[in-house]
N, C-alpha and C positions, 0 to 999 in steps of 0.2 A: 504493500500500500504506500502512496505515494502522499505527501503534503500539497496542497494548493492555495495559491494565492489569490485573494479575490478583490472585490470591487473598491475595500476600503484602503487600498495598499497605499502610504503616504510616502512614497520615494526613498525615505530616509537612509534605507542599503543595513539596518541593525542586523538586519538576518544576515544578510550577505558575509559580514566577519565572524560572525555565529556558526553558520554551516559549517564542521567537518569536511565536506567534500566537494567544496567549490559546485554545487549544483544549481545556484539562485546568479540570474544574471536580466541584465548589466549590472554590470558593476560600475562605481566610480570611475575606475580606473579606463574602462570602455568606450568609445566614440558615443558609442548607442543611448549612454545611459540619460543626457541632457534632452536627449526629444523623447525619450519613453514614458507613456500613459502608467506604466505601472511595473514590476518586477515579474520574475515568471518562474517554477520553479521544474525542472527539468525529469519527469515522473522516470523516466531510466537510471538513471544516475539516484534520487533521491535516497537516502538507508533509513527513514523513517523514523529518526530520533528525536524527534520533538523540538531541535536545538533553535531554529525559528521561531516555533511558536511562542517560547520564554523571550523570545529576543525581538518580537512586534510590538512596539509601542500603540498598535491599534485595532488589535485583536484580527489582521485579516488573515489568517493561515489557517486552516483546517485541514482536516484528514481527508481523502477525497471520499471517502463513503460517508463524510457528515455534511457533503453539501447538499440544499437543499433551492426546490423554485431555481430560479434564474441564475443561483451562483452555482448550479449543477456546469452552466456554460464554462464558466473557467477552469475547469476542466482540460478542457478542448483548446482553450486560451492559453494555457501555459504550456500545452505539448506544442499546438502550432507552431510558439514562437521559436521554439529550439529546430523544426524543419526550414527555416529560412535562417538562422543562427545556429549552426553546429556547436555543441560543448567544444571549448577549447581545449586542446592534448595536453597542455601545461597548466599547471599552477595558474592562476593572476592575480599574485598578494597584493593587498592594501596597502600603497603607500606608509612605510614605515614611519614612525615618532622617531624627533632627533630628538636623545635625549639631554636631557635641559643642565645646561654647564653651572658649578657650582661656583659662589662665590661672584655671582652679580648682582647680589641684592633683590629686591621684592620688585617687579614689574607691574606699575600700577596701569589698567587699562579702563577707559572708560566706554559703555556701549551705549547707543545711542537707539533706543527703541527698546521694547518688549516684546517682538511677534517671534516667528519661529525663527527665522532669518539670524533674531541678536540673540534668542534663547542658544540657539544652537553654537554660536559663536563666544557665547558666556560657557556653555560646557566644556566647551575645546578646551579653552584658554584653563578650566579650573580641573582639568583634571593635572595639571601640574602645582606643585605647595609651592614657587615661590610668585605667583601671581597673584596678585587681588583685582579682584572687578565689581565697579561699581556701575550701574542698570540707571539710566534715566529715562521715564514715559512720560506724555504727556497729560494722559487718560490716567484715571485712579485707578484703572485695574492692567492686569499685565494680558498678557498671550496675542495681543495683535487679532490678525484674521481671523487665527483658529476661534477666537470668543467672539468676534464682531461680525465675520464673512462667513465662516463653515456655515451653511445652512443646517438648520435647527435639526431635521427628518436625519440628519446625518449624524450620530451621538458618535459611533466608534469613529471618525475622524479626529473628532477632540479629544480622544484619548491620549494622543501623544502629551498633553500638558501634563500628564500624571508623572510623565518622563523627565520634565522639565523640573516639576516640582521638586523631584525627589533630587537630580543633580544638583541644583542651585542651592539649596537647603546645604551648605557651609559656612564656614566662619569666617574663609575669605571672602564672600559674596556679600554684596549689599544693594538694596534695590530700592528707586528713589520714583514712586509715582507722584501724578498730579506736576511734575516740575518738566516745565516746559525749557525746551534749549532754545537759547536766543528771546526768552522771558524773563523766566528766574535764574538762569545761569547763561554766561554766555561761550560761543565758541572758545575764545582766545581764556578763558578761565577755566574751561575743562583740561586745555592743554596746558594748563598754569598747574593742576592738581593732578595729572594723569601723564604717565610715559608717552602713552597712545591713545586716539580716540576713536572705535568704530562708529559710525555710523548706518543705522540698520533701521529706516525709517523708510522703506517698502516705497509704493508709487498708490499715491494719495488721492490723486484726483483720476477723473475720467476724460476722453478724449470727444472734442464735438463731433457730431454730425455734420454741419457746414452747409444746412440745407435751411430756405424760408421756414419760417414759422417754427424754430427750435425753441426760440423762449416763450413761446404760450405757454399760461399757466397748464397742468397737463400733459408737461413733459419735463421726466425725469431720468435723473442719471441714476442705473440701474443699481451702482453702488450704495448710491442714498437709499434706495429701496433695503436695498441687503441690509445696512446699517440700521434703520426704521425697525427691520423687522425682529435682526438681532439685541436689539437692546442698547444701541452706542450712546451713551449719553448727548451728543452733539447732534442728533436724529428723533432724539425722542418725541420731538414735539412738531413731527411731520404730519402732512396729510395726503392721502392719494385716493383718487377718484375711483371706489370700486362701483357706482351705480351702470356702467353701461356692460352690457354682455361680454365685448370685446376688449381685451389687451394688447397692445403687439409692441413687441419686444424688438429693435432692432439688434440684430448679432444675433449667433450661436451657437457661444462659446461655453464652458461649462457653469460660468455664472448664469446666463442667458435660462439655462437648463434648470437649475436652482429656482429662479425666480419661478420659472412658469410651472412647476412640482409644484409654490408656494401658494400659489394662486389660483391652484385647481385640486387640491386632494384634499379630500376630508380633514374639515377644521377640528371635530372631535380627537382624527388622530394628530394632530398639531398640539392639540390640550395634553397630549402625552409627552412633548419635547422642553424643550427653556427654549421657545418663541416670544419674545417680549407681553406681556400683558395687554398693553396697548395696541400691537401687531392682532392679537387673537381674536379679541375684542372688534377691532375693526374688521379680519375678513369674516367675522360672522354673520355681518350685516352685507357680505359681498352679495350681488349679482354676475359677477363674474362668469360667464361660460365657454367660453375659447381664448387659449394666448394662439395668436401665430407670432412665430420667429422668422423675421426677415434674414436671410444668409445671403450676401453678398455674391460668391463664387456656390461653386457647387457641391454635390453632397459629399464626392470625394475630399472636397477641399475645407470639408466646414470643422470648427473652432472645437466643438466636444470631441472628449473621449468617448472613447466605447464604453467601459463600465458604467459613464453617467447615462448615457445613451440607452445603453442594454437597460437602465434600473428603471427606464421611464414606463416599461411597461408594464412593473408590477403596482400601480400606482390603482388603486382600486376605484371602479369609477369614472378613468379617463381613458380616453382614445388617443394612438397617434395618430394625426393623419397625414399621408405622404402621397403625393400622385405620383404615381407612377411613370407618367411622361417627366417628373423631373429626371428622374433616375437612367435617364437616354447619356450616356457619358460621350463627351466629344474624344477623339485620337488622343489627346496629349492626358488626357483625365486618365483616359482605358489605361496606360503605361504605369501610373499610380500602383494598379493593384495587384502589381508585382511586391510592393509590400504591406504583410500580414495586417496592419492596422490598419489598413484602407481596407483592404477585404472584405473584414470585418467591419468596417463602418458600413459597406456598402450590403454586404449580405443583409445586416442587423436594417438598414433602411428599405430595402425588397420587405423582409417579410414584415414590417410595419403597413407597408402598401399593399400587404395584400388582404391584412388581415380587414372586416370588414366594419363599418361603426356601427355603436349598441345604442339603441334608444335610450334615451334618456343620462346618457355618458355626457360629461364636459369632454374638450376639446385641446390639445395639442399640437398644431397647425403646423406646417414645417415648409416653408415655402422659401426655395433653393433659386440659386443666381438672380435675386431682387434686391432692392433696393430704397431708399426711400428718398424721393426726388419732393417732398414738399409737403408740411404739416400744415391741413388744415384749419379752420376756425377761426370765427368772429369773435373775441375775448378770451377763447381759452379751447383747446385742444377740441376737434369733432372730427376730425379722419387726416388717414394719411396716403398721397397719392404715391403711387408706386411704378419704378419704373423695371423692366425685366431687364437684365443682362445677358451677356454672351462673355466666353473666354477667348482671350487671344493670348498669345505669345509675343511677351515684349522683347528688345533688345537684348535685355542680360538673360531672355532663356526663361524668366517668370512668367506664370499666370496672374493675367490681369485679366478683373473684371471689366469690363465697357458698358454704355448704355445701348440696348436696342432696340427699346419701343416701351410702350405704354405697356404697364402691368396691372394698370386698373385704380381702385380705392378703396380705402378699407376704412369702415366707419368705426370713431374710440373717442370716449372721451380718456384715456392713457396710454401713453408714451411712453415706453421706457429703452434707452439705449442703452447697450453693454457692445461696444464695441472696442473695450480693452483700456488698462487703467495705464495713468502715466504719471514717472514722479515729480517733485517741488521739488526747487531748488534749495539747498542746505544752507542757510547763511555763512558767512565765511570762508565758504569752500566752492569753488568752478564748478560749473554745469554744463551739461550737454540740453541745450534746448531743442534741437532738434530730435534728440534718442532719450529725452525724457531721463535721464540718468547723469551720476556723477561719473566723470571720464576718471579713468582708473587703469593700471596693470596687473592685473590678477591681483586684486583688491586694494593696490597702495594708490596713495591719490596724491600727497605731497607726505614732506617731512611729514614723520607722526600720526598720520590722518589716515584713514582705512574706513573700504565699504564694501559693505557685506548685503545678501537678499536682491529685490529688486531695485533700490536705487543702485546696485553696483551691474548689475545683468540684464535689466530690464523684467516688464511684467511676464514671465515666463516657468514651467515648472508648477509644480505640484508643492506641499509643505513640504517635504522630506527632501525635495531637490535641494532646500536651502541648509542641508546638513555638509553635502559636499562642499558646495559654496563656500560655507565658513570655512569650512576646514582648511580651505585653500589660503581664504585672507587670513586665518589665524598661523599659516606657516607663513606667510608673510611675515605677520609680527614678530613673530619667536626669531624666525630670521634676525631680522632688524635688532633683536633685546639680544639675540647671542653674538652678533658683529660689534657689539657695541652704540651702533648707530642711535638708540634710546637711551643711553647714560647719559643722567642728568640730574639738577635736581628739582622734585619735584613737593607738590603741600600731600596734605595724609587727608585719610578718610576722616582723620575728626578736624582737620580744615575744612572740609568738603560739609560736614555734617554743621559746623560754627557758618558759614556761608550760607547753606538753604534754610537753617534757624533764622534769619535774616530776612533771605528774599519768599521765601513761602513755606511759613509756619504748619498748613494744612498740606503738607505733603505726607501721604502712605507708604509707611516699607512692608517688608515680607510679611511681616505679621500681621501687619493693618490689614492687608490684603487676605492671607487666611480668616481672620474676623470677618470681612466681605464674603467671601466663598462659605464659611457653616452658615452666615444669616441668610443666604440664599437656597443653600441647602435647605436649612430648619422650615422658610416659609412655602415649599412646598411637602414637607412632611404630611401622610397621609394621601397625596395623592400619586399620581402616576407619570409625573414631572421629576427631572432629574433634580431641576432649579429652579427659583424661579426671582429672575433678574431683577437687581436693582439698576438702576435707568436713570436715578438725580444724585447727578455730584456730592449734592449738600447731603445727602442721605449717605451716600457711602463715607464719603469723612467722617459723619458722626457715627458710624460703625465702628468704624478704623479705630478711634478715639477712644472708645471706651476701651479697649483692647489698651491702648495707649496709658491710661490712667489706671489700668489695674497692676501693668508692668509698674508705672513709678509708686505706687503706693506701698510696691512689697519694702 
């Protein structure tokens, strides 16, 4: 019996140094592994010892006689990919640890975010004792995406924070929520208190549309949705128009996929997730009954994975619906499915189309090489004209979409774009406006300065992509601390701690933050919610707080 890897696979490669016998691939070290939807485990080669499954930060590994429904397919998904990827005949070790030269003192490094990107780059760095790292967020709680973007229906994804938890939780680590960089501290004063400063502050904002009528009220960046629904405190106090039947989503990409799960499956079973309060409450009262996702190019070329893909069908209740004249592939498309994850996209969007819609079913819509050439409406959002495309072949050899006729109109009073996030520029530190990221060398940026996640790569990858990542900019640093290049001198963590007593008294660390997470816990005790979120600043502070005031009274 063999182990397999299924839909919640978070990149991160744990298993991959876990395995005895090199049988989970890409690896790191592999060409393959930065565009891979997910890992794969090789049913010939496997020897069944479990070693994986202790080593998944998100529970996706099973025995393959205990898959069940739709994750029976991965199966088949994890043998595939080994017939177009042979096991390799050698070894392909992990990039060895230089080990850390004694007798340079304590390397103070500062990270700049809490999502997975700088958790994982706070692990690197602390699995060696003469580091210290200290964590600044802007938000009072930590984890980034994983708490704010994972979609709710999605719990084994957020698993990995158990992971994060449990590393960070030393005595060199110190974590500074609520304190904003370039607020209450600034650039040029972190590198006044810190050898090094990563910067891991992801890609923040969304990219326009560039089409009439994008600022009617009525249309939304698909991200603010995500954030509305997950609980971001900076979102709470959204509203979005569920009274008309129709949604349409432009993009679709695996957020794109996310939202329209969110807005079409039963809101009883949402009452089972940590969906915002105010998110639940609002689609109860939806009308909502078809999202369609506008896809630019074609089905071969569209933005989801397969796993998110494959899951949309067990969604109880809803129909995909795909016509089957999109699925006509032009020459340069057909050459695609030479590889295995096109295939597979393509096989998985056939049998959507063929299957057939159920009365009384909401709606999925999936409508391929369109576009949206012009929003609608007198004061505020009522349809979006649509125009169809065709592929060509540009100069360098890409598929481009072009415009080739009218595709119609589609009546909504909501709009949501998700056509890929882009990041802000860092104060103090150069930017690439054009590529949305800090320009960088395999993570070093100037003296000192290091980036890590999506502001260093772009919106790209999966959460566990951003384990490799770090890893890369943390040998960077070690570099630089064993060359000597970072000897200097620098202030300590209780200068750091006398400075934010200073500029913001109401900042949360590890503990404050544990106080947040059991009160969230506690208040949904009894039901079938794992959590349920607190959403106002001034609420988690006074959380934190009390936590705070019990420590200094011992």
């Amino acid at each position: 019996m063999a182990y397999v890897i299924t839909q919640a696979c978070c990149n991160d490669a744990s298993c991959v140094s876990a395995c005895p016998v090199n049988c989970i691939h890409p690896t790191p070290e592999e060409r393959e592994f930065a565009q891979s939807e997910m890992l794969h485990i090789d049913p010939q080669t496997c020897i069944d010892c479990g070693a994986c499954v202790d080593a998944c930060p998100v529970d996706a590994i099973f025995p393959e006689d205990k898959l069940f429904g739709s994750l029976e397919r991965y199966k088949d998904i994890n043998a595939e990919y080994y017939q177009a990827h042979p096991m390799p005949e050698d070894w392909i070790p992990l990039t060895p640890q230089t080990p850390p030269r004694r007798g340079l003192g304590t390397l103070r490094v500062a990270v700049v975010g809490a999502g997975p990107a700088a958790c994982y780059a706070a692990c690197e760095l602390l699995e060696r004792s003469d580091v210290e790292v200290e964590m600044f967020e802007r938000l009072p709680t930590p984890w980034g995406l994983v708490r704010a973007g994972v979609a709710p229906d999605h719990p084994g994804t957020k698993e990995v924070t158990r992971m994060f938890e449990w590393n960070l939780d030393r005595p060199n680590f110190a974590m500074h929520l609520g304190v904003e960089v370039g607020t209450h501290v600034t650039h040029d004063e972190l590198l006044a208190h810190h050898h090094a400063v990563i910067y891991a502050v992801g890609a923040s904002s969304d990219r326009a549309l560039g089409v009439p009528g994008e600022d009617l009220p009525g249309v939304h960046a698909a991200t603010e949705f995500v954030a509305w629904y997950n609980g971001h405190p900076d979102f709470a106090d959204r509203s979005f128009a569920f009274s008309g039947r129709r949604v349409v989503i432009v993009g679709n990409g695996n957020v794109a996929l996310d939202v329209a799960r969110i807005l079409t499956m039963d809101v009883d079973e949402l009452a089972r997730t940590d969906i915002a309060d105010h998110a639940l409450a609002a689609l109860r009262t939806s009308n909502v009954e078809e999202v369609v996702l506008l896809g630019r190019r074609g089905p071969a070329q569209a933005a989801y994975s397969n796993p998110e893909f494959l899951a949309l069908g067990d969604i109880d209740g809803v129909d995909v619906i795909i016509d089957e004249a999109d699925l006509d592939l032009d020459a340069a498309s057909a050459e695609a499915l030479a590889d295995p994850a096109t295939a597979m996209k393509m096989e998985l969007a056939r049998e959507f189309a063929g299957r057939a819609p159920r009365p009384g079913h909401k709606r999925i819509v999936f409508r391929y090489l369109s576009s949206p050439a012009e929003i609608l409406g007198s004061g505020r959002a009522e349809g979006v004209r649509v125009t169809r495309n065709a592929l060509d072949v540009d100069e360098s050899g890409r598929l481009v979409a072009r415009s080739a006729g009218d595709g119609g109109t589609l009546e909504t009073s909501l709009v949501l774009r998700s056509i890929g996030y882009r990041g802000e520029p860092v104060g103090g530190v150069a930017f690439d406006e054009r590529r949305g990221i800090v320009p960088n060398d395999h993570g070093r940026v100037t003296d000192r300065v290091y980036v890590t996640g999506w502001i260093k790569r772009g919106p790209s990858g999966v959460i566990g992509t951003n384990k490799a990542c770090a890893k890369e900019t943390v040998a960077a640093v070690l570099e630089d601390f064993e060359s000597g290049r970072l000897a200097r001198s620098v202030g300590s963590r209780k200068d750091v701690r006398a400075l934010l007593d200073r500029r913001q008294p109401d900042r949360i660390g590890f503990e404050g933050w544990r106080s947040i997470d059991r009160a969230e816990t506690a208040r949904a005790a009894g039901t079938a919610r794992p959590r349920v979120k607190l959403t106002d600043t001034r609420e988690m502070i006074a959380v934190a707080r009390k936590k705070r005031r019990r420590l200094f009274a011992r």
